[in-house]
C-alpha positions as CSV (number, residue, x, y, z in Angstrom):
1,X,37.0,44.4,72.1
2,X,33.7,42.7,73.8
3,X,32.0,45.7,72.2
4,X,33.2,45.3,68.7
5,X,32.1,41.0,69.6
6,X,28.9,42.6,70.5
7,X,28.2,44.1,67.2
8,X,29.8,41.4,65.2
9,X,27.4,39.1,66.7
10,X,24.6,41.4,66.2
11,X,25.4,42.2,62.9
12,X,25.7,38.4,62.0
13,X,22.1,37.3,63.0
14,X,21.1,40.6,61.0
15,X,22.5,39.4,57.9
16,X,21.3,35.9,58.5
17,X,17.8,37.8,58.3
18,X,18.3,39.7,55.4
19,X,19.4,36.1,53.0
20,X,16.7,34.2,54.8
21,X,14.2,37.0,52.7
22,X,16.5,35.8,49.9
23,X,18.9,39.0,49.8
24,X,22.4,38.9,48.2
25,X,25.3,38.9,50.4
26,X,27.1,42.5,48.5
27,X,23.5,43.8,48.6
28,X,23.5,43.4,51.8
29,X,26.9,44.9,52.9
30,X,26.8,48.0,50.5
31,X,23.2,48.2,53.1
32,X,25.3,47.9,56.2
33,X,28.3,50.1,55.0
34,X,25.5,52.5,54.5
35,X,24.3,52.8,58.1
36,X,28.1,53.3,59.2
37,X,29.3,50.4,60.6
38,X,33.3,49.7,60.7
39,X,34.5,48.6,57.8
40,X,37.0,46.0,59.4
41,X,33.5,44.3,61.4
42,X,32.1,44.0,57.9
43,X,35.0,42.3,56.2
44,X,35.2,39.8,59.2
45,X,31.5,39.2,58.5
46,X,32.1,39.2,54.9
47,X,35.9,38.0,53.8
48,X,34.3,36.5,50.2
49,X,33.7,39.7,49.1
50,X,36.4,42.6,47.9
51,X,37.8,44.7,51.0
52,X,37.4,47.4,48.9
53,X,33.7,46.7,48.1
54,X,33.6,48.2,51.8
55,X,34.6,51.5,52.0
56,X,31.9,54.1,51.8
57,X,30.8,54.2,48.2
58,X,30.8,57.7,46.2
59,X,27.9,57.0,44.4
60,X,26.5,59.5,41.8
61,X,23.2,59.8,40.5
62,X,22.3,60.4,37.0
63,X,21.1,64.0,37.3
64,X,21.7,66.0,41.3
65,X,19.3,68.0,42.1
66,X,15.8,69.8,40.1
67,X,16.5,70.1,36.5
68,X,16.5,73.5,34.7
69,X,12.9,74.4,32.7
70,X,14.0,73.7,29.2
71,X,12.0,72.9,25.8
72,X,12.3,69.5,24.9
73,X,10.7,67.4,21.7
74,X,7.1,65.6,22.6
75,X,8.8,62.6,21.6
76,X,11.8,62.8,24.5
77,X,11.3,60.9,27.4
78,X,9.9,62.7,30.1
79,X,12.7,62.3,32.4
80,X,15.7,61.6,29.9
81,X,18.8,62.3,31.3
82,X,20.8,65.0,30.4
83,X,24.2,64.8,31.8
84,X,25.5,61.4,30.1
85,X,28.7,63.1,28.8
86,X,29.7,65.2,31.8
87,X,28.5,62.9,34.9
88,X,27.7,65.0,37.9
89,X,29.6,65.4,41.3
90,X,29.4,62.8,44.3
91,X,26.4,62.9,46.3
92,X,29.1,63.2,49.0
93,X,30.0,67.0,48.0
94,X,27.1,68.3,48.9
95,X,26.9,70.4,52.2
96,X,24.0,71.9,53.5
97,X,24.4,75.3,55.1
98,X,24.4,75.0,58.5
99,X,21.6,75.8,60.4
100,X,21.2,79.3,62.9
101,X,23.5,79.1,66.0
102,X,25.4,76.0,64.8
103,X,27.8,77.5,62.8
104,X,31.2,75.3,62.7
105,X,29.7,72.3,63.5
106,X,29.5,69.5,61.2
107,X,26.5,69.7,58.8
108,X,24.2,67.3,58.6
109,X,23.6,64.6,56.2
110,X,21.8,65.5,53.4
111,X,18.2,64.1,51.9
112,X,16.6,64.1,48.8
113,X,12.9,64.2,47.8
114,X,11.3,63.2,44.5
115,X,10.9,66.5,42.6
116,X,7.3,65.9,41.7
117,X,6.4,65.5,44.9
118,X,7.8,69.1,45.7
119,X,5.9,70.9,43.1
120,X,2.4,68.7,43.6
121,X,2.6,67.4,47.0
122,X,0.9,64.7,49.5
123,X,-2.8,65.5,50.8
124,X,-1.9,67.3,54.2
125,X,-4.7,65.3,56.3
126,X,-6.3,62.3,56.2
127,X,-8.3,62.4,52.3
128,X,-10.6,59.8,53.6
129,X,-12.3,57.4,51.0
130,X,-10.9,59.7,48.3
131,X,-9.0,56.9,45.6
132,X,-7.5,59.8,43.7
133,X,-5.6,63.3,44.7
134,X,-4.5,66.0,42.3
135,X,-2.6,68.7,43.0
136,X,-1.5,71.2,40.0
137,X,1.3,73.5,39.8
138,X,1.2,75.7,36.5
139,X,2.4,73.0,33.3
140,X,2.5,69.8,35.5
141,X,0.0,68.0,37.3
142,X,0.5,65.4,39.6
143,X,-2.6,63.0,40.2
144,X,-1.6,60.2,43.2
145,X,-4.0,57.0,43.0
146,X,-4.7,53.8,44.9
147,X,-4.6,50.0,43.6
148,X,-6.2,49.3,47.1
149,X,-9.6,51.8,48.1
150,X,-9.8,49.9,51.2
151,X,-6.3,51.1,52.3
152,X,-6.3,54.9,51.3
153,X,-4.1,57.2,49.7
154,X,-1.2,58.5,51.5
155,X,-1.2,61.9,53.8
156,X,0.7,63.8,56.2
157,X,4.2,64.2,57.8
158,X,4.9,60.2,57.5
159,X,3.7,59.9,54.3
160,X,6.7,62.8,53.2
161,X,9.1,61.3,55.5
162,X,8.4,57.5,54.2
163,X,9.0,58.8,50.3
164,X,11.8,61.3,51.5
165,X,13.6,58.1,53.4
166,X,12.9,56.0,49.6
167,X,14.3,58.6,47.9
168,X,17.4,59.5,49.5
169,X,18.1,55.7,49.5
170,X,17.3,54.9,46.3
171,X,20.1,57.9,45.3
172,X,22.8,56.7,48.0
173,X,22.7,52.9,46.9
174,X,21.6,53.6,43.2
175,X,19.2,50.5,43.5
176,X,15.6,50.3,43.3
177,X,15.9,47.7,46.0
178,X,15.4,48.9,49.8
179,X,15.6,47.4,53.3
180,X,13.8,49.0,55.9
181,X,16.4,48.3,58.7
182,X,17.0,45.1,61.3
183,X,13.2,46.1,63.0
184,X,10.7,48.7,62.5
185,X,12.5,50.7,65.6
186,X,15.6,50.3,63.5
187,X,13.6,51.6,60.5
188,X,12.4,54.5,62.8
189,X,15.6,55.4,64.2
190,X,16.6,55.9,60.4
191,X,13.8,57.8,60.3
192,X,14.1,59.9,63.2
193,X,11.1,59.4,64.7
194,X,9.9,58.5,68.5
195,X,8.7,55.1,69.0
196,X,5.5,54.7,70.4
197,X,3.2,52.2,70.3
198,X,-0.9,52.1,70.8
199,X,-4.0,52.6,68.5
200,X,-2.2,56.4,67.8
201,X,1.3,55.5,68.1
202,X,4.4,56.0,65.9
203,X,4.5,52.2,65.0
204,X,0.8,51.5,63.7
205,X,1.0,55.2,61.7
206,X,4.2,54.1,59.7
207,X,3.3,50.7,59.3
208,X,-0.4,52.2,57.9
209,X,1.0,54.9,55.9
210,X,3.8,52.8,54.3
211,X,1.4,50.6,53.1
212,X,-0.7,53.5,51.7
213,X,2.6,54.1,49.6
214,X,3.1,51.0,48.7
215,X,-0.4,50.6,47.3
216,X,-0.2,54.4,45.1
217,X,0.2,54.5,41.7
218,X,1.2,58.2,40.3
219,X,0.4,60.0,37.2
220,X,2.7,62.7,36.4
221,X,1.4,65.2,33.1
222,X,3.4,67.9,32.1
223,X,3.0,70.7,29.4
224,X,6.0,70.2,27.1
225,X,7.4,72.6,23.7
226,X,9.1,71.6,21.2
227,X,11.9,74.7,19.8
228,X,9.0,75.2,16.9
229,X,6.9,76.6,19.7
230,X,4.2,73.4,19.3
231,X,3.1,72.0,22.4
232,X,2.5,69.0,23.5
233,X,2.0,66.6,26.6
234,X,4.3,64.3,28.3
235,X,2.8,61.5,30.6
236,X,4.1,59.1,33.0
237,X,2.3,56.5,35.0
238,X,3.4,54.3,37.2
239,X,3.4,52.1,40.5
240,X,5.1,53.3,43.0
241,X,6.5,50.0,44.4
242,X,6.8,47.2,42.4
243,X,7.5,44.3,44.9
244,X,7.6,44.6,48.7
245,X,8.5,41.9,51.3
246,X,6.8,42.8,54.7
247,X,7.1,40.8,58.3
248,X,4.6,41.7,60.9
249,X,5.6,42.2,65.1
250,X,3.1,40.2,67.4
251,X,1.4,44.1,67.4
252,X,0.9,43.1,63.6
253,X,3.2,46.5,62.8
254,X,5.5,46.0,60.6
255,X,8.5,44.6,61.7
256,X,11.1,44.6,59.1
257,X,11.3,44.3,55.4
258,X,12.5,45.0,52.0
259,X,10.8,47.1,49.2
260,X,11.5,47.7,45.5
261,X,10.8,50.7,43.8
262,X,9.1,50.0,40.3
263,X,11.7,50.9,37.3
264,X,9.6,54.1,36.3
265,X,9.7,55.8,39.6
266,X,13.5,54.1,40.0
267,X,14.6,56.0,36.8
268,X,12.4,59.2,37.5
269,X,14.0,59.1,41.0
270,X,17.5,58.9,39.9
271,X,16.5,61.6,37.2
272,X,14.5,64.4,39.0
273,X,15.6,64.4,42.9
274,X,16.5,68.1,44.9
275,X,18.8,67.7,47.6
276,X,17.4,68.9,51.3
277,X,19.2,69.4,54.2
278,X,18.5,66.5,57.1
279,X,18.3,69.1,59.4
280,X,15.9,71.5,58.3
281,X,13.5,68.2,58.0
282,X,14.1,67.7,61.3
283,X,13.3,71.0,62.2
284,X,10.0,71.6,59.7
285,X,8.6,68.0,60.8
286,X,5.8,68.8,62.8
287,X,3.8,70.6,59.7
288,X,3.2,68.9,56.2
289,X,3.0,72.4,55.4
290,X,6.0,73.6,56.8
291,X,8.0,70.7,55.3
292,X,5.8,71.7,51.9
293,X,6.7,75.1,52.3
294,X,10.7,74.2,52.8
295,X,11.6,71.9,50.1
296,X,9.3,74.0,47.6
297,X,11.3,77.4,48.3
298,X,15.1,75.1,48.1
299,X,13.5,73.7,44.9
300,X,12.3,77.1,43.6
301,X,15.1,78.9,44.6
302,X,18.1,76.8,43.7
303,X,18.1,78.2,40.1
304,X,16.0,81.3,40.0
305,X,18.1,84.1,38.0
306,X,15.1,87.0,37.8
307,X,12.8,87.4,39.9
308,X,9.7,85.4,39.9
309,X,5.7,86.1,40.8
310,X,4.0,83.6,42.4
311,X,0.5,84.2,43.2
312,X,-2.1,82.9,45.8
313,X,-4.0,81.2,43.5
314,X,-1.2,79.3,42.5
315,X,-0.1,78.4,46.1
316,X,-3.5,77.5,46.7
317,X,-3.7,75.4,43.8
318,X,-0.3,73.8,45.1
319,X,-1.1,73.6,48.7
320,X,-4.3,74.5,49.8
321,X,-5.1,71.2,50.5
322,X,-8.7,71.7,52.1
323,X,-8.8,75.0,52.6
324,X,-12.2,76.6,51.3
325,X,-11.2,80.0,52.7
326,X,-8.3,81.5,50.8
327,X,-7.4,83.9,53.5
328,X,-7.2,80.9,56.3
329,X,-5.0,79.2,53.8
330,X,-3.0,82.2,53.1
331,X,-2.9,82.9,57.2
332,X,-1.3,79.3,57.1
333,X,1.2,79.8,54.4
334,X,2.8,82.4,55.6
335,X,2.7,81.0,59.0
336,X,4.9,77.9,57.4
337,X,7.2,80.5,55.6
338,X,7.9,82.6,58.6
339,X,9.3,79.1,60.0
340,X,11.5,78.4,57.1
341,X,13.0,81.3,56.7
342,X,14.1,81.6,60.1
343,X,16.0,78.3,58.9
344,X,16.5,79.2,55.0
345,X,17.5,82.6,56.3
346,X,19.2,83.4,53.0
347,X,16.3,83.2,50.7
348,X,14.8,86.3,49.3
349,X,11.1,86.4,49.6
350,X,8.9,89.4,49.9
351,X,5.1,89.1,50.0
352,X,2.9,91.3,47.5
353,X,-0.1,92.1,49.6
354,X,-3.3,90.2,48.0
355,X,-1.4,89.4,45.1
356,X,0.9,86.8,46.3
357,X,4.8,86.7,46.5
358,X,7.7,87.8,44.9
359,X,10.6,85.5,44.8
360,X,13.9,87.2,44.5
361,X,17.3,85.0,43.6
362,X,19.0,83.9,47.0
363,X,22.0,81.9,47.5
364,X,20.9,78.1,47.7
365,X,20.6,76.4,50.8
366,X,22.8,73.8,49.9
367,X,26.2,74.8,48.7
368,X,26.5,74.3,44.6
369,X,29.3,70.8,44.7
370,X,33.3,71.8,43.4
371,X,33.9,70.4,40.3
């Protein structure tokens, strides 16, 4: 009982934090419900609202996981949804496989990640003064931007983890509206990530690189057909956060706050997300390239009926971020793939030499939801 008092306490000053930034009260408990607290604590914090407002929601995005290459007309929004007569299961059906030597355990949560961010990812390293970054990946290019030179462009593992965290988020709570936890160690614990303070530690890298993201603006073009055969090009442009409410520690890191997504990304979020497993990002998080290299196969594979050719000119064009010799780079690809597929064990891909590889269709890493 003094335990449950403990949290009810805690949880009380929490929320009185959360409407002092001018938060709704159901906003507020769908957050909590979220991060797993019991459900009778919550209604004794909350008895105006519904009981049943606080049982874990089944929420379902518009479109789970990357979209099938189809032809659609110029004139169709980019990322117009396809499944409004037939919606899609509950995030909550899907399992990823579990990962080598943990077999009949429980599987981890799962993630999502923005599908453009798969296909044309972050700058691995810091890009410097650099106010743009583009990254191509055969039809679509992805060209990430700055409102704020002085700041930078985002880059490397917390940059991923920061947009992966927004994504899966934005999908769970199906709101462009998201807190970042009590306190930036809260936010980190969500996060999975050490806390350390100092010039180089945990704390001042987020707090840096989540304002980097919060400053970027992205352009996504992509090659479109119409059934004619006439081609055409679809663009999107957009901020990447539309409002952000920030509160500094006496370390001036960021302590705790609340970001919205703008409605472009929102919609495009909801739209074009592949699901990840939580535990292979755990496991790749040391590399941008391994983590590159994981959600690019998932994405790739997840459909993939024939086999498919990809060559080293199109990794590099993909990820070579910096490399100016293409064997170093290629050195380092495979170096990431080796990893992942000692965690993607099921995928199918064998390299071609100098030519590049040869993707083969392999049972997803995340099992396909029941209907």
């Amino acid at each position: 009982m003094a335990d449950t008092s403990d949290l009810e306490a805690r949880l009380r000053t929490q929320v009185q934090k959360y409407a002092a930034q001018g938060v709704r009260r159901p906003r507020i408990l769908l957050d909590l419900t979220l991060a797993g607290h019991p459900p009778d604590v919550l209604q004794r914090i909350f008895p105006d609202i519904p009981a049943a407002f606080a049982a874990q929601p089944d929420v379902t995005p518009s479109v789970i996981g990357p979209p099938a290459p189809q032809r659609i007309k110029p004139s169709a929004p980019l990322n117009a949804a396809a499944s409004r007569t037939a919606p899609p299961p509950p995030v909550s059906q899907w399992l990823p496989r579990p990962l080598p030597g943990e077999e009949g355990q429980p599987p981890e949560p799962v993630s999502f990640q923005f599908v453009p961010l798969i296909q044309c990812s972050y700058p691995h390293t810091d890009p410097g003064p650099l106010q743009a970054f583009v990254r191509r990946n055969g039809w679509l290019e992805v060209r990430l931007g700055t409102t704020r030179p002085d700041c930078g462009l985002p880059y490397g593992i917390p940059a991923r983890l920061l947009t992966i965290y927004l994504t899966t988020q934005a999908i769970r709570t199906q709101s462009p509206e998201i807190f970042l936890g009590e306190s930036i160690n809260d936010f980190l614990r969500r996060l999975d990530v050490a806390i350390s303070r100092g010039p180089r530690g945990s704390l001042r890298s987020y707090t840096d690189q989540l304002l980097r993201l919060i400053f970027s603006h992205i352009s996504i073009d992509e090659k479109v057909v119409e059934s004619s055969g006439r081609t055409g090009l679809a663009l999107r442009q957009a901020l990447f956060v539309k409002e952000a409410r920030l509160w500094w520690d006496d370390d001036q890191c960021v302590d705790t706050g609340t970001i919205v997504l703008s409605d472009d990304i929102f919609q495009s979020i909801l739209a074009r997300s592949a699901p990840l497993s939580t535990g292979a990002i755990k496991a790749l998080r040391k590399s941008p390239m391994d983590l590159d290299v994981y959600m690019w196969l998932v994405h790739r594979l997840y459909r993939l009926s024939k086999p498919s050719p990809v060559t080293w000119q199109q990794l590099s064009e993909q990820f070579g971020h910096g490399y100016r010799n293409p064997r170093q780079f290629r050195q380092h690809f495979l170096a990431s793939l080796k990893k992942v597929l000692s965690i993607y064990e099921q995928a199918q891909v064998r390299p071609m030499g100098e030519t590049g590889l040869l993707l083969l269709p392999s049972r997803p890493h995340l099992q396909r939801p029941s209907n």
